[in-house]
N, C-alpha and C positions, 0 to 999 in steps of 0.2 A: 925783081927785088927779093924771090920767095929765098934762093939760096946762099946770099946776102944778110937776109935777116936770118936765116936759119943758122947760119955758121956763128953769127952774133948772140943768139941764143945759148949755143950750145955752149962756148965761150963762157959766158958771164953763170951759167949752170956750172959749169965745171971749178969755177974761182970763185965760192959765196964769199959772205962777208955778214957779220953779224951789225946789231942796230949802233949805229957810229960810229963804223968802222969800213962803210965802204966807199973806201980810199979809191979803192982799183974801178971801182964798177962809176962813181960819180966821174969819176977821170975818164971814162971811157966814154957815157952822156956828153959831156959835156964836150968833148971832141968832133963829138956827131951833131950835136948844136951847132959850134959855130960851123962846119962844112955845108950846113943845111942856111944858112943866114943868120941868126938868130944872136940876139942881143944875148950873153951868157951873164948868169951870175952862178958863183960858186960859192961854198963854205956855209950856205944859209944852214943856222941852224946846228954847225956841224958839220955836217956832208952834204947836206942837201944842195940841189941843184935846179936854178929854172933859164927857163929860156923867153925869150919875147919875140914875136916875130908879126909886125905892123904892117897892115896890107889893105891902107886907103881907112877912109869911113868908115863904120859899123860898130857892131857889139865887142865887146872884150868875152871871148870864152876860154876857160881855164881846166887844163886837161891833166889828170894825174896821174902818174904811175907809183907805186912804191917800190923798194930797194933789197929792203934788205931779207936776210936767209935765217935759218932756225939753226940752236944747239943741236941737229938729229943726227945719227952717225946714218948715210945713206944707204938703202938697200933696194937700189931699184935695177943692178946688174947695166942698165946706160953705157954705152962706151966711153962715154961723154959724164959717166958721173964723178960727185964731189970725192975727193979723199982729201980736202982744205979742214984743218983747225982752227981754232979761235980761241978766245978767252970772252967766259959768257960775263957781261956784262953784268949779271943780276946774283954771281953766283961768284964770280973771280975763277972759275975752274977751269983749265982748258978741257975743249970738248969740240968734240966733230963738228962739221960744219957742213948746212945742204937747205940748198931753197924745193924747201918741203913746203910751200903753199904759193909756187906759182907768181911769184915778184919778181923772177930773170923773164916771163914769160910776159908779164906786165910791162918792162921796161922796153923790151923787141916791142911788142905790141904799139906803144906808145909812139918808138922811135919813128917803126915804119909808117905812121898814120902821119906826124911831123912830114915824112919825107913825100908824100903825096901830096898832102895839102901846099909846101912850099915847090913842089914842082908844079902844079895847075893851079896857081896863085890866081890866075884870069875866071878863076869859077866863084871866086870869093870874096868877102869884103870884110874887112873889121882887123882885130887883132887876136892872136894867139899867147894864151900863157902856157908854158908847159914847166908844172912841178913833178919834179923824181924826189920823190920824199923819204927820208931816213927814218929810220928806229919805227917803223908802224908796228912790228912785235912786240915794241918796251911800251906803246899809248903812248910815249912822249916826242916822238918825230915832227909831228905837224906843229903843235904847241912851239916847239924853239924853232922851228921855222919863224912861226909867228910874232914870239920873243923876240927873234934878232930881225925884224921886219921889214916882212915878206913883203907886207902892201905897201911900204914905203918906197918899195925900191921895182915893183911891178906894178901895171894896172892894177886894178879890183873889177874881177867880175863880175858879168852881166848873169853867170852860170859856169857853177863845177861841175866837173864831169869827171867819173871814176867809175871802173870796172875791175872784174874778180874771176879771175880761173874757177871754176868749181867741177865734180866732180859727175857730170850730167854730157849727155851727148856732146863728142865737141861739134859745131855746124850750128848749133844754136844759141839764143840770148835769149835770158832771163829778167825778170824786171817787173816790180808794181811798185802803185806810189803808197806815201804813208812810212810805217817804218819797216825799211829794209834789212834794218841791221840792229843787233838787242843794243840797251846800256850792258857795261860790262864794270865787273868790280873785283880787282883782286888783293888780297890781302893774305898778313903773315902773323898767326895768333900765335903766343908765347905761351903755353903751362907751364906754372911753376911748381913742382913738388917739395919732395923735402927726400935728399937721396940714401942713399945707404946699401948693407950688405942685401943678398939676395936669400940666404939664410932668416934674416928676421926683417921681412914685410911689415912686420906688426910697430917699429920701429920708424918705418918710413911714411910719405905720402907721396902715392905711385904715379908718376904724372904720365902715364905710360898707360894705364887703365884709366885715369882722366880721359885722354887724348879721346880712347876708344870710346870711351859715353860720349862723350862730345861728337866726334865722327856718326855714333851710332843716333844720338837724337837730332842731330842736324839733317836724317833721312825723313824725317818728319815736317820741316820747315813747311816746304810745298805742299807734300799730299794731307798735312793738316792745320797749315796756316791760310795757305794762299787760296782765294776758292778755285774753284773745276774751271772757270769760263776765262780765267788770267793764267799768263804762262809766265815761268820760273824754271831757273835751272841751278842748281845746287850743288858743283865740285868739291870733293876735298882733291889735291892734286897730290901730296904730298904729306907724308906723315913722316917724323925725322926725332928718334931720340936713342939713347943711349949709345955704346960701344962695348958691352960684354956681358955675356949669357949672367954673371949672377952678380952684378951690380945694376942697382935700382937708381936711374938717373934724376938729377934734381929737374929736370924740366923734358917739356918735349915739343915741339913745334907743327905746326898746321899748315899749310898753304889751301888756300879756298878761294873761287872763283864762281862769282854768282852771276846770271844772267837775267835778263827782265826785259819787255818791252813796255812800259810806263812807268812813270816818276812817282804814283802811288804803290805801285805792287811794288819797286824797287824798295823803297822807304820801311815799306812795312816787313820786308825778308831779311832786309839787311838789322834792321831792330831785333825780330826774331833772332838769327843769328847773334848777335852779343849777345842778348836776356842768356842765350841756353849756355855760352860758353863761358857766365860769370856764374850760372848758377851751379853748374858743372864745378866749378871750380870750388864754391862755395859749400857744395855737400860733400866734397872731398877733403874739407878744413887745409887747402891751398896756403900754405902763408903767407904769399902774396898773391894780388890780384892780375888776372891775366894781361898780356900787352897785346892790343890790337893793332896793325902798322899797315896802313893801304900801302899795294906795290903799284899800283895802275887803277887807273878810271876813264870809261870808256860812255859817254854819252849816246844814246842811240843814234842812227842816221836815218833823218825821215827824209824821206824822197818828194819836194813841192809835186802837189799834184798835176799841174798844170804844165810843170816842164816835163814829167815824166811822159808823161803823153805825147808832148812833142818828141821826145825823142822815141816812143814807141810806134810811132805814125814815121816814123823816120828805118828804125829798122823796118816793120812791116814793108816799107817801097823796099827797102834794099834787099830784104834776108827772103821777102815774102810769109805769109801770116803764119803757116806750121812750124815755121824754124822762130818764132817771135813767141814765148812762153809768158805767161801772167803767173808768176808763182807764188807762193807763200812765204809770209812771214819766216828770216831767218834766224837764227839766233847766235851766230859769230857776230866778231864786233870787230871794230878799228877805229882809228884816230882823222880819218878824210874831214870827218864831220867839222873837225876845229876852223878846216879854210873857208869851209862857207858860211862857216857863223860868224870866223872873224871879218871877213869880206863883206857881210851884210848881202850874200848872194843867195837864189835857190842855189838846188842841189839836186844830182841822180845818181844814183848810183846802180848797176847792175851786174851779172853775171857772165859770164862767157862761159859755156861748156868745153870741158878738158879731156875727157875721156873719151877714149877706141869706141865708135860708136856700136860695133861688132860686141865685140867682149862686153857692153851693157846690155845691149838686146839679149842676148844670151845670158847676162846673170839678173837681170828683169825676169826674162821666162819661167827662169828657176826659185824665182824670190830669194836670190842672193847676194843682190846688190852691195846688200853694207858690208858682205865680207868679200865681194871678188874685183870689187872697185875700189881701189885706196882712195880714200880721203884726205883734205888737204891736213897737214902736219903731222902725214904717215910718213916714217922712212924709203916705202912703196910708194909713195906718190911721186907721177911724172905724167905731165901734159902730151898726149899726142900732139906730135910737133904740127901736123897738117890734118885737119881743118882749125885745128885752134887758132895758130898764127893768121892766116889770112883773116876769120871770123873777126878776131880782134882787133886785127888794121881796122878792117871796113866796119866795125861797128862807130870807132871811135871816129872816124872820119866822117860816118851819116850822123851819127848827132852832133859833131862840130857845125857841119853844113846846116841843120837846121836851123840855127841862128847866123851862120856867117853865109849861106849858101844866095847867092845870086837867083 
């Protein structure tokens, strides 16, 4: 199967497609569905695509892959890399196009595990859901899955199951229970000034040096709001005003991305955060009051303790216990969370290692990890194709079996 799914890899890398928009890549799923058996539904949601496939008695398990690729213009030299465009859904701009976090790798992954499991059908019992979920970049893929409904039209699980490229030896898996994944909160603050020449400042009200207090006291939220013992994380991603060196623009805008792993610390940052961006505005004699506009919201994903173990007794047989990591609290986010909430099911979520396991021993040694190892949503990121690919069959295959296994 390895060159097979390789060639199918490199494929769906080469032609991304941004969140509801993969036309090509759901058509291509969904092709591989019905040749494999499987009851197809398309369009959920959008693009989105599941599969069914009933084999006797048992549990209903529910295995995800997500789809889609990021606005990144590619820079990882691949012979096989993106030169695809798009139009970024959140921005209307066209812009490059490349699965910079590992969801072409997800999808191979996913397929090949499908194509195992319905080939030794006689090892197993129950039934399979298989969702390829759209827009997991925009937060809003799983939710219109759910919207246009998902569980109406498949079983509901017994147990979702989702996995994640990351940038850690490839050959192993990652995984603890509790929360694996932060809440996520992102939003699009508006200052409003008062514009005018660049000549008389005195004239104006600078939403431009706003912005910048604002920016500059919102490095304080964390290191002196939140205590030492809770984690927060505090982006601005974006700062965006004006168009000419000596005109003072009426407004200037913020994009901010906060991170949190509980519903108190979240509550209390996100509060912080407005108080400083009205009072900011407010000692600047703003003449009107700031706009705050969520662009996404991301719930954290807690991992039931009881199935995560199961399926960490399950890697452990398969991977054996050095290649089976207990890691740490992370703090990336997605949308998986919505299907087993709306499901009424646990959930696990875990890792798969993506990287040359060479080239990290080697920037390990040197303590230079975070610069010679791309990360996921680097225009440099790109999964070693082999040990990734097989890892991620056979992961997702030993925790299917844990509940469906004979």
């Amino acid at each position: 199967m390895r060159a097979d799914l390789t060639a199918f890899y490199q494929d769906v890398h080469r032609h991304p497609e941004l969140g509801f928009d993969e036309h090509r890549t759901a058509g291509k799923v969904a092709d591989r569905l019905r040749e494999l058996g499987f009851e197809v539904i398309t369009g959920l949601g959008g693009t989105g695509v599941a599969g069914v496939y009933g084999n006797g008695d048992g549990p209903t398990v529910l295995l995800r892959a997500d789809m889609d690729a990021l606005p990144i213009e590619e820079d990882t030299g691949l012979p096989y890399a993106s030169r695809a465009t798009g139009t970024d859904p959140q921005t209307g701009e066209r812009t490059s196009v490349m699965h910079a976090c590992g969801h072409d790798m997800h999808v191979t992954c996913l397929l090949g595990a499908l194509q195992l499991l319905a080939r030794d059908k006689g090892k197993w019992s129950g039934t399979l859901v298989a969702v390829f979920h759209p827009a997991e970049e925009l937060g809003t893929g799983a939710r219109a899955m759910v919207a246009d409904g998902l569980f109406d039209r498949v079983p509901r699980p017994d147990v979702a199951l989702a996995q994640h490229v990351a940038p850690v030896p490839a050959g192993t898996v990652v995984l603890h229970e509790g929360a694996a994944l932060s809440n996520a909160d992102s939003f699009r603050i508006t200052l409003y000034g008062h514009g005018g020449h660049g000549s008389t400042p005195n004239t104006t009200v600078d939403p431009i040096v706003m912005a910048a207090s604002v920016v500059m006291r919102l490095q304080t939220v964390v290191s002196r709001t939140i205590s030492p013992t809770d984690t927060a994380v505090v982006t601005v991603g974006a700062v965006r005003a004006g168009k000419k060196d000596n005109i003072i623009p009426d407004r200037a805008e913020l994009l901010i991305n906060v991170r949190t792993l509980t519903t108190a610390v979240r509550t209390k940052t996100l509060e912080t955060i407005r108080r400083i961006v009205h009072a900011e505005a407010q000692a600047s004699a703003a003449p009107r009051l700031p706009e705050i506009t969520e662009i996404s919201s991301y719930d954290a994903q807690i991992n039931d303790p009881d199935a995560t173990e199961k399926v960490a007794a399950a890697f452990r047989r398969r991977f054996g216990d050095v290649r089976v990591v207990r890691g740490p609290q992370a703090m990336p986010s997605e949308d998986f969370g919505e299907l087993p909430k709306a499901a009424g099911s646990p959930s696990v979520y875990w890792f798969v290692g993506s990287a040359d396991p060479a080239v990290y021993r080697q920037a390990e040694a040197k303590g230079t990890v975070e610069v010679d190892v791309p990360m996921n949503h680097s225009p440099a990121f790109a999964p070693v194709v082999e040990p990734t690919l097989t890892t991620g069959v056979h992961a997702l295959v030993a925790a299917a079996l844990a509940w469906l296994g004979r």
